[in-house]
KETIVO-536015 format. One record per atom (N, C-alpha, C): x, y, z; atom name; residue number from 1. Coordinates in pm, whole numbers, plus 50000, padded with zeros to 5 digits. Atoms other than C-alpha are relative to their C-alpha. Example, Ala and Ser with C-alpha at 12.3 -4.5 7.8 and 13.67 -1.06 7.14 Angstrom:
REM residues 2
50089;49881;50000;N;1
51230;49550;50780;CA;1
50090;50120;50000;C;1
49918;49881;49994;N;2
51367;49894;50714;CA;2
49923;50109;50073;C;2
REM end
This chain:
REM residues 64
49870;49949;50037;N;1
88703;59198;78447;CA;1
50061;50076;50118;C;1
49929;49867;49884;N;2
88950;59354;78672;CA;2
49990;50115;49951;C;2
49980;49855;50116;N;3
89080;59699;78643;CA;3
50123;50018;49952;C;3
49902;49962;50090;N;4
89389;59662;78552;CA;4
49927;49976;49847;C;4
50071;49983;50083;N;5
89154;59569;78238;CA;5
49993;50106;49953;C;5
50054;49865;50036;N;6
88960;59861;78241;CA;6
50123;50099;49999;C;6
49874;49889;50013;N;7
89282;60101;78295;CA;7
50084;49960;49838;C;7
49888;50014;50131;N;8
89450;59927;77973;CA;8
49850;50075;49911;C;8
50066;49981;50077;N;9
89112;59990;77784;CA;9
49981;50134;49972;C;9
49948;49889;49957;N;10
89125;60350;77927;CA;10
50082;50115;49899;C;10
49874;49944;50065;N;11
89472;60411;77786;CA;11
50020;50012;49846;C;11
49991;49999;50188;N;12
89425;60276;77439;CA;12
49911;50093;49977;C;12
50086;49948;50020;N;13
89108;60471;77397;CA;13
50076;50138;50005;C;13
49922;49911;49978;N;14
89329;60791;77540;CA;14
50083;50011;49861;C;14
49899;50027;50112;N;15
89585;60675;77250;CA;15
49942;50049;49870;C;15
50071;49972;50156;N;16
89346;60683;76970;CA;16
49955;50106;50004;C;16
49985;49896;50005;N;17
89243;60964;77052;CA;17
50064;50122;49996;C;17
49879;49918;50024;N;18
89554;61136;77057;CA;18
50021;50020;49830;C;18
49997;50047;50159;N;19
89593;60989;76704;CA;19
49893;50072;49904;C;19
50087;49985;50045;N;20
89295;61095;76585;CA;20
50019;50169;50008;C;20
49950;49865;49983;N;21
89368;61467;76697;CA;21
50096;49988;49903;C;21
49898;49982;50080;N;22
89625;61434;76491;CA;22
49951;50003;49822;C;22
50060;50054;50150;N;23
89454;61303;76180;CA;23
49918;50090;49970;C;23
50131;49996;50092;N;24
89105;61389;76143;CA;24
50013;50164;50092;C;24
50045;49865;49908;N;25
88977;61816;76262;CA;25
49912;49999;50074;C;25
50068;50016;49842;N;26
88806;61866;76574;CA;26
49870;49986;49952;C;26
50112;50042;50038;N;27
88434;61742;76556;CA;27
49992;49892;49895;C;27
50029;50081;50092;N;28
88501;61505;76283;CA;28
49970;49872;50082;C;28
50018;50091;49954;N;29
88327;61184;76323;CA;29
49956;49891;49936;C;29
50000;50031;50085;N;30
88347;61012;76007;CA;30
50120;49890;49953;C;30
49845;50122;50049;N;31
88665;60761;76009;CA;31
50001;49876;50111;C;31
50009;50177;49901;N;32
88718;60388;76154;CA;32
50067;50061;50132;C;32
49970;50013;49872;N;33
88904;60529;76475;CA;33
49910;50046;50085;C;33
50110;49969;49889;N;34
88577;60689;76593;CA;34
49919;49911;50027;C;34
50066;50134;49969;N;35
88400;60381;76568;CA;35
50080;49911;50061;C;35
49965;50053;49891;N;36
88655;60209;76739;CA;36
49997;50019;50100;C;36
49996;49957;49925;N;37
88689;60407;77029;CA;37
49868;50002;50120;C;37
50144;50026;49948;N;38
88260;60402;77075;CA;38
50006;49859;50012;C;38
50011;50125;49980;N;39
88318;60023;77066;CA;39
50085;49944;50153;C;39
49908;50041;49891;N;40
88594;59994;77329;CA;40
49913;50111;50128;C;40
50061;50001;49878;N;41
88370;60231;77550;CA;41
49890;49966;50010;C;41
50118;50111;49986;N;42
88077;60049;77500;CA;42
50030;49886;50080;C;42
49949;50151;49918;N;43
88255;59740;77608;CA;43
50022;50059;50138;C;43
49999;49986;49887;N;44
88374;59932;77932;CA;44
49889;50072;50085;C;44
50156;49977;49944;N;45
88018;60034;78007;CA;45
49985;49877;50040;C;45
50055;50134;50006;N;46
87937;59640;77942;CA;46
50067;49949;50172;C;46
49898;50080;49832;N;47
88219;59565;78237;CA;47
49939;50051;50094;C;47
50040;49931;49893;N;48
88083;59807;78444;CA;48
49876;49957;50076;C;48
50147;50080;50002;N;49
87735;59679;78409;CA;49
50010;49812;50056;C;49
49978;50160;49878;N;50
87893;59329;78498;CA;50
50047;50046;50118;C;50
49925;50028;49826;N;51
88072;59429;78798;CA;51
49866;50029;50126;C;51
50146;49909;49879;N;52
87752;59647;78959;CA;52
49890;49850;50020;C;52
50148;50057;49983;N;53
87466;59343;78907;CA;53
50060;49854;50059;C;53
49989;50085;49916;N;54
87493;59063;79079;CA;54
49979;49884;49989;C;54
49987;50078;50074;N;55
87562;58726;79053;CA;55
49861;49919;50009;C;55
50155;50098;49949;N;56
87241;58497;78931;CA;56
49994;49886;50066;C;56
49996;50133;49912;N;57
87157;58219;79180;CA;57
49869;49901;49951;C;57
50108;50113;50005;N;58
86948;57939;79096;CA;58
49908;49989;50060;C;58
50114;50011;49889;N;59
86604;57906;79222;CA;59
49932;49878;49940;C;59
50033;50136;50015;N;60
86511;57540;79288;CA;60
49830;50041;50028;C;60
50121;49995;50027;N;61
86156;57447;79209;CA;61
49941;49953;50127;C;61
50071;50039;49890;N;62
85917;57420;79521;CA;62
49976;49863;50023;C;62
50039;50038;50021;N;63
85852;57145;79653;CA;63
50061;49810;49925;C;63
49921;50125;50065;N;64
86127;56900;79507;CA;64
50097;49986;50037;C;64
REM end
């Protein structure tokens, strides 16, 4: 993923959380936008974790 990606994923996450300040009282962690929010930064962990490792290369069998 690029980052303009990651910067939109970023922003929404920023968003819902705004929202959520609004809604639920501080520490609550009991409603669908907190589980969204752990899902969308899970996923930008996942990107992160793709961009850092490196791509797999094929290793031909000895010999053939």
């Amino acid at each position: 993923m690029d980052n303009s990606t990651v910067s939109k994923i970023k922003a929404l996450i920023s968003k819902l959380e705004k929202k959520r300040a609004n809604y639920y009282p501080a520490g609550w962690d009991a409603d669908p936008l907190y589980e969204v929010i752990d899902d969308l930064r899970q996923i930008m962990a996942e990107l992160h974790m793709e961009k850092a490792a490196p791509a797999l290369r094929r290793v031909e069998v000895a010999g053939k």
